[in-house]
C-alpha positions as CSV (number, residue, x, y, z in Angstrom):
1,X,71.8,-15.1,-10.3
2,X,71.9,-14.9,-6.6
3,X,76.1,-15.0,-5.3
4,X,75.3,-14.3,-1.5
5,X,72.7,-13.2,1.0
6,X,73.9,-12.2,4.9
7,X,72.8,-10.6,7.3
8,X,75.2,-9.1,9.9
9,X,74.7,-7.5,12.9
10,X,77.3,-5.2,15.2
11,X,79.9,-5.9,12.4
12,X,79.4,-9.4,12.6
13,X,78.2,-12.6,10.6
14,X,74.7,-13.8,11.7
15,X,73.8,-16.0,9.0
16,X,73.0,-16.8,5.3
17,X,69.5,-15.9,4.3
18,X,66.5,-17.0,1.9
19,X,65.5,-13.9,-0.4
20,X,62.5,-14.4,0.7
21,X,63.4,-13.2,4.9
22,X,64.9,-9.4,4.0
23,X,62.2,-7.3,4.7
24,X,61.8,-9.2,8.0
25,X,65.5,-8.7,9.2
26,X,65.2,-5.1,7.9
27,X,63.3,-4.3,10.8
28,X,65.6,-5.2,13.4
29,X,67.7,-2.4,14.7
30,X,71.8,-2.5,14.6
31,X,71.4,-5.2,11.5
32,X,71.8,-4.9,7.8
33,X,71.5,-7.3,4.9
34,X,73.7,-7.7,2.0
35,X,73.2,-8.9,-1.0
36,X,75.5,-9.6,-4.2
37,X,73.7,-10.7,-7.9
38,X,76.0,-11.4,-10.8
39,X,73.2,-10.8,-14.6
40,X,70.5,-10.7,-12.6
41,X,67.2,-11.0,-14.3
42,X,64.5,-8.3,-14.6
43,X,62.4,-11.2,-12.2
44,X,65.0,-11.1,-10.0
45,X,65.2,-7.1,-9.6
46,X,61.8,-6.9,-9.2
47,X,62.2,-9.4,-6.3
48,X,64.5,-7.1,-4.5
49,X,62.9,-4.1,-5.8
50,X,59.8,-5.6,-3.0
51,X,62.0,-6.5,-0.6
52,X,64.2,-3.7,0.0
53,X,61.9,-0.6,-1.0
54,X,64.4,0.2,-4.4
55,X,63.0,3.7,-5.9
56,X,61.5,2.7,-9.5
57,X,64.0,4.8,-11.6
58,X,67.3,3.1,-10.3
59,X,65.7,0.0,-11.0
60,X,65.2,0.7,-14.5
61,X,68.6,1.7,-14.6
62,X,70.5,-1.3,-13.3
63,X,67.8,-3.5,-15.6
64,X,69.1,-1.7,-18.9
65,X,72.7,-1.3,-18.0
66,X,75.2,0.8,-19.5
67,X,75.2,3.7,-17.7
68,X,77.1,6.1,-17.0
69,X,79.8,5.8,-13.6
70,X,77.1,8.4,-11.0
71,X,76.3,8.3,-7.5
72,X,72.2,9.1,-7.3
73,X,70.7,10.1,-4.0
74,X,67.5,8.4,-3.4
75,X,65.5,9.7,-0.3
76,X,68.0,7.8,2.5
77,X,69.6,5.7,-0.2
78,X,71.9,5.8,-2.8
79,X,72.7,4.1,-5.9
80,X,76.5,3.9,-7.4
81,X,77.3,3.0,-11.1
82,X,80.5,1.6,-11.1
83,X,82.3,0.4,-14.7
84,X,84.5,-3.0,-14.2
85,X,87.7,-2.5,-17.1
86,X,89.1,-6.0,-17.1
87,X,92.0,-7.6,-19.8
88,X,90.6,-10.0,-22.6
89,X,92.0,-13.2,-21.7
90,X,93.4,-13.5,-25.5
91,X,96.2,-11.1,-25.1
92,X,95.5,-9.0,-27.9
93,X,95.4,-5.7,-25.3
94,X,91.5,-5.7,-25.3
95,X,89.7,-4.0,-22.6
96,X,86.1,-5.6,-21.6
97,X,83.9,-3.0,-19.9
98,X,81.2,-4.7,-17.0
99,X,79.2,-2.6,-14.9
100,X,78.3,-3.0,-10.7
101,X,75.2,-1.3,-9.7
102,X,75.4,-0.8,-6.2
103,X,72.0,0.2,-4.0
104,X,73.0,1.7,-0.3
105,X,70.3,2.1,2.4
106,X,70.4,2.6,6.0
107,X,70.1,-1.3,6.7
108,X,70.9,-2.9,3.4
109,X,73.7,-3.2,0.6
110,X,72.6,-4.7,-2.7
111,X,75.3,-4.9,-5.8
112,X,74.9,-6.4,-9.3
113,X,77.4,-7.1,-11.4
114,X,77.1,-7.4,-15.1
115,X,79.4,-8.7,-17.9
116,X,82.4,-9.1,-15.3
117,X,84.0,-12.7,-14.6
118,X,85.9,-11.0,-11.6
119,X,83.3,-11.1,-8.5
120,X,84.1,-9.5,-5.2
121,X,84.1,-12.4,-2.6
122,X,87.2,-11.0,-2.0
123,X,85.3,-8.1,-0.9
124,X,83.1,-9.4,1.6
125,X,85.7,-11.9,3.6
126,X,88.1,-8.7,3.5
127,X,84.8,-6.9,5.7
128,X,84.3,-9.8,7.6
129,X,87.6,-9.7,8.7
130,X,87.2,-6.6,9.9
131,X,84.3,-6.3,12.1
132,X,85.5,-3.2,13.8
133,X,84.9,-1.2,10.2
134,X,82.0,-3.6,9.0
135,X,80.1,-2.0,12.3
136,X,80.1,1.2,10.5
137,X,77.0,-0.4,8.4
138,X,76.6,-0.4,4.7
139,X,78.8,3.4,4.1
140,X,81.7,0.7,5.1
141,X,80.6,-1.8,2.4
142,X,79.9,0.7,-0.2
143,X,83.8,2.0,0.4
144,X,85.2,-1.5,0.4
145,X,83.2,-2.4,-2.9
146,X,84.4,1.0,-4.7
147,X,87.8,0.9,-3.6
148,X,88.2,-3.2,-5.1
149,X,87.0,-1.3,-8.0
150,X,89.3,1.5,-8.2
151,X,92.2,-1.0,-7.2
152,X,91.4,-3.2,-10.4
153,X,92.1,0.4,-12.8
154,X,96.0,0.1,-11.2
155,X,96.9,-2.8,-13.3
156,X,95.2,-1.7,-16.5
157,X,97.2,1.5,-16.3
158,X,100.3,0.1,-15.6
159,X,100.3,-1.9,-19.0
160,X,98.9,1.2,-20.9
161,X,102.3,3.0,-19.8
162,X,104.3,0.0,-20.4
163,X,102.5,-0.7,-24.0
164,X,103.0,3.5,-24.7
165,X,106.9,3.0,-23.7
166,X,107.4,-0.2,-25.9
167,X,105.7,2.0,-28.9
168,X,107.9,5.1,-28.3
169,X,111.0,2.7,-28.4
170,X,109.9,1.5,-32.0
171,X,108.9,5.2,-33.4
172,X,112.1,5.3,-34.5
173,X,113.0,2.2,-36.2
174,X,113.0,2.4,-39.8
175,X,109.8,1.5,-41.8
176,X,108.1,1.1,-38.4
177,X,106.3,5.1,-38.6
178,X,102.8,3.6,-39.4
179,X,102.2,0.5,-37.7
180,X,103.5,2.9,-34.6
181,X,100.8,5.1,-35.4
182,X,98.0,1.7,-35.7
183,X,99.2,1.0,-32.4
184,X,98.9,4.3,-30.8
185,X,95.2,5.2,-31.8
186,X,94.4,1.6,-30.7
187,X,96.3,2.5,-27.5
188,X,94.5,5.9,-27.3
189,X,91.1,3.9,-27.5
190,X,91.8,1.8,-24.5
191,X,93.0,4.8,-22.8
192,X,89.8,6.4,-23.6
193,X,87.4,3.4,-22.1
194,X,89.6,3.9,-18.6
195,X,88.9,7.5,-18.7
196,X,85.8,6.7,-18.8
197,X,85.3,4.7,-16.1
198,X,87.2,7.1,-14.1
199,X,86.6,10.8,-14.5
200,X,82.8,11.1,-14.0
201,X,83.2,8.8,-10.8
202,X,85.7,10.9,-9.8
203,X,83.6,14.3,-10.1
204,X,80.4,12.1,-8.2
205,X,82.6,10.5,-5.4
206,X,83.1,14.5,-3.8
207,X,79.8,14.4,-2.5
208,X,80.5,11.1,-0.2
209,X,83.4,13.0,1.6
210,X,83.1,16.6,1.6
211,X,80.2,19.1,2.3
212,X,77.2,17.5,2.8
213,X,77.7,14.1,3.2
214,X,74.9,11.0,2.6
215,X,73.3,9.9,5.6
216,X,74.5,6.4,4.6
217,X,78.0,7.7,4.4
218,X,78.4,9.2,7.5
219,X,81.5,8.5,9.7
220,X,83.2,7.3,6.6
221,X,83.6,10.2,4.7
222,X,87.7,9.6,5.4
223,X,87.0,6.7,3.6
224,X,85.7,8.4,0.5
225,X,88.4,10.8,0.8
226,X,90.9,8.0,0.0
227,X,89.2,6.2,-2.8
228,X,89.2,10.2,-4.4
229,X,92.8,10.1,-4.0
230,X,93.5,7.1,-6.4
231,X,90.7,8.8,-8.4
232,X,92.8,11.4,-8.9
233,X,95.8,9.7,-9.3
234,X,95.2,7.9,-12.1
235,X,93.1,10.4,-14.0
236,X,96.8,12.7,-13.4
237,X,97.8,9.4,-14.9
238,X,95.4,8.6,-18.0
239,X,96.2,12.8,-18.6
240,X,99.8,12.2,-18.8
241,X,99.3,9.0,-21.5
242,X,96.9,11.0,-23.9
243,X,100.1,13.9,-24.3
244,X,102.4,11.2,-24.8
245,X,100.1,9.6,-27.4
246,X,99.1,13.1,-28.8
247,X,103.2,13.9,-29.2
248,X,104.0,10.5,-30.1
249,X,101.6,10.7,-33.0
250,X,103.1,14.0,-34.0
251,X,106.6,11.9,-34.1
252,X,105.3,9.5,-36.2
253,X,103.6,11.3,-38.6
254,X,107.0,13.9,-38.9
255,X,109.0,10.4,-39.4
256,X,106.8,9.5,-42.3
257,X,107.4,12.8,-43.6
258,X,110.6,12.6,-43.3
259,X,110.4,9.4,-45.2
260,X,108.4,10.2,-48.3
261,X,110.9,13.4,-48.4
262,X,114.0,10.8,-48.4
263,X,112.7,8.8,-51.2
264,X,111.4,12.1,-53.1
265,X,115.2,13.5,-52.9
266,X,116.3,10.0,-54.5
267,X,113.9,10.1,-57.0
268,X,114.8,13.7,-57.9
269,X,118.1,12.9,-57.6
270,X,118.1,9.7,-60.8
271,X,116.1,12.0,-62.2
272,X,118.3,14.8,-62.9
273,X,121.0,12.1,-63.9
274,X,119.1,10.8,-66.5
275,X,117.8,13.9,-67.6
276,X,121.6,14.9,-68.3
277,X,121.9,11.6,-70.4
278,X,118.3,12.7,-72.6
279,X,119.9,16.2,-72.9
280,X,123.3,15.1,-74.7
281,X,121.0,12.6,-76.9
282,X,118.6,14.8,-77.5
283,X,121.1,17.3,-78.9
284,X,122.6,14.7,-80.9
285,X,119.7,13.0,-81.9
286,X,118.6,16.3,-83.5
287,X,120.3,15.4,-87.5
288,X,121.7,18.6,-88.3
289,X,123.3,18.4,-91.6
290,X,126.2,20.7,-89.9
291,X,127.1,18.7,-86.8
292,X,130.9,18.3,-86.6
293,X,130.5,15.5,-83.8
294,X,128.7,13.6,-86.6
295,X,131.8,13.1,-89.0
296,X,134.3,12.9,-86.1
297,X,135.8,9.0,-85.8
298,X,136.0,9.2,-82.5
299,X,132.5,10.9,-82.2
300,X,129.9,8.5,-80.8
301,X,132.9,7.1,-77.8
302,X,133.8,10.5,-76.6
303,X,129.7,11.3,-76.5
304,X,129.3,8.2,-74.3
305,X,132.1,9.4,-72.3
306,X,130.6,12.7,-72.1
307,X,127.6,11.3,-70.9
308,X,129.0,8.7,-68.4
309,X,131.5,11.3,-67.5
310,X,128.6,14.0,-66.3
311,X,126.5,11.2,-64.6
312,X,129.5,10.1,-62.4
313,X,130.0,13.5,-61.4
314,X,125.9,14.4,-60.7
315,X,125.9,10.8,-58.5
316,X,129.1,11.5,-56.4
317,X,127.6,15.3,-56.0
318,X,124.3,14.1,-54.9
319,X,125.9,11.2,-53.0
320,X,127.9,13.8,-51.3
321,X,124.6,15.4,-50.6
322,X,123.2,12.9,-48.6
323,X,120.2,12.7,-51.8
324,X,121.6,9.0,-52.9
């Protein structure tokens, strides 16, 4: 589906386009078109695969989706993957993953967004309040698309640390050990779908600012150098979250050890009390014809007090022990 078609010239707004007009406003020097498609159609790709001169291979790439986050160079072009991590709206801590493909030439800008409901309107009236910047060309709008992109991971990582801190406040709470370890490899999953989206952009976005630099991209390359920067500021970040996970789920699994052992030194602990108990029947239970307890009158109350007697004693000794 076709969001917007402009052409702009010396950083400024000439007018809203048919599809159809591109490759004749292609031709005019100090002007560029861009172009924004939200699920475009194969029909559709084609379309601007004829209009703008797209190589073949990064076609095929934005038709099947799901690629990897890479920056290809393409003769004078270039073509971005870009993954979109958004929030389920049902507030069970989801993570949806869309995808931008983003084509760069000299006098064009053409981005397709699948499986996102955020768009990047945003985007364009932020360049078109710029026109200064926006005179750069289509480097400029490639940096402005990347870094609404990069902005959007701030906010998912933020409630990854705050949803790790609530967890580690809970490890602790009694009975609590293995619903805390649920909720930290779910964590760790969500973690892992940010990673990545981040890391492999992170190792392609060097090329944009440092040695050498895309044609498309030159006099921006400062640019680039700051989208890096939050790059590598949350991947420091995502790093720090996976050792807290990692030593959190070493916690929890101690705390359910410490658990079972709790209720083992209990059980052992009745145990050897009622084993006393078997012992003293057991002896007496054994009919020897010679067994002076048997005659005694007093015989069978002083063996119950015998027996209660060396029970007390084992409980407050094993209470005393911390076992019961």
């Amino acid at each position: 589906m076709l969001i917007n078609c402009v052409v702009y010239e010396n950083g400024a707004k000439l007018a809203d386009i048919p599809v159809s007009e591109i490759s004749d406003w292609l031709d005019r020097p100090e002007c560029f078109v861009w172009v924004a498609l939200q699920d475009a159609t194969p029909e559709e790709l084609d379309e601007m695969r004829g209009e703008f001169g797209l190589h073949e291979l990064a076609v095929e790439d934005a038709r099947n989706g799901h690629q990897r986050p890479k920056i290809e160079e393409y003769g004078e072009s270039l073509f971005v993957v870009l993954h979109l991590i958004e929030q389920e709206p049902d507030g069970d801590h989801a993570l949806s993953v869309g995808e931008v493909d983003v084509f760069v030439g000299p006098n064009y800008v053409l981005s397709v967004r699948s499986h996102s409901r955020l768009g990047f309107l945003g985007v364009r009236k932020r360049c078109e309040r710029e026109p200064e910047l926006l005179r750069m060309g289509p480097g400029f709008v490639l940096y402005a698309l990347m870094d609404a992109v990069v902005d959007r991971y701030f906010p998912i990582l933020d409630a990854l640390e705050v949803e790790i801190e609530a967890i580690e406040d809970n490890i602790f709470t009694k009975g609590a050990a293995l619903s805390s370890i649920r909720s930290l490899y779910q964590l760790k999953q969500r973690v892992m779908v940010l990673r990545h989206a981040v890391a492999p952009l992170l190792d392609a976005s060097a090329k944009l600012h440092g040695g050498r630099v895309p044609e498309v991209c030159a006099g921006v390359q400062d640019y680039f150098r700051d989208v890096v920067d939050h790059l590598a500021r949350i991947q420091t970040s995502i790093d720090s979250i996976r050792d807290m996970i990692g030593t959190a789920i070493q916690v929890n699994l101690s705390m359910v050890n410490i658990e079972e052992a709790e209720v083992t030194k209990r059980l052992a602990a009745w145990a050897a009390i009622f084993a006393v108990c078997t012992a003293f029947a057991g002896i007496w239970g054994m009919n020897f014809e010679h067994m002076p307890e048997l005659q005694w009158k007093y015989g069978y109350a002083g063996a119950l007090a015998l027996i209660g007697g060396a029970c007390v004693y084992l409980y407050r000794r094993f209470r005393r022990a911390g076992w019961l």
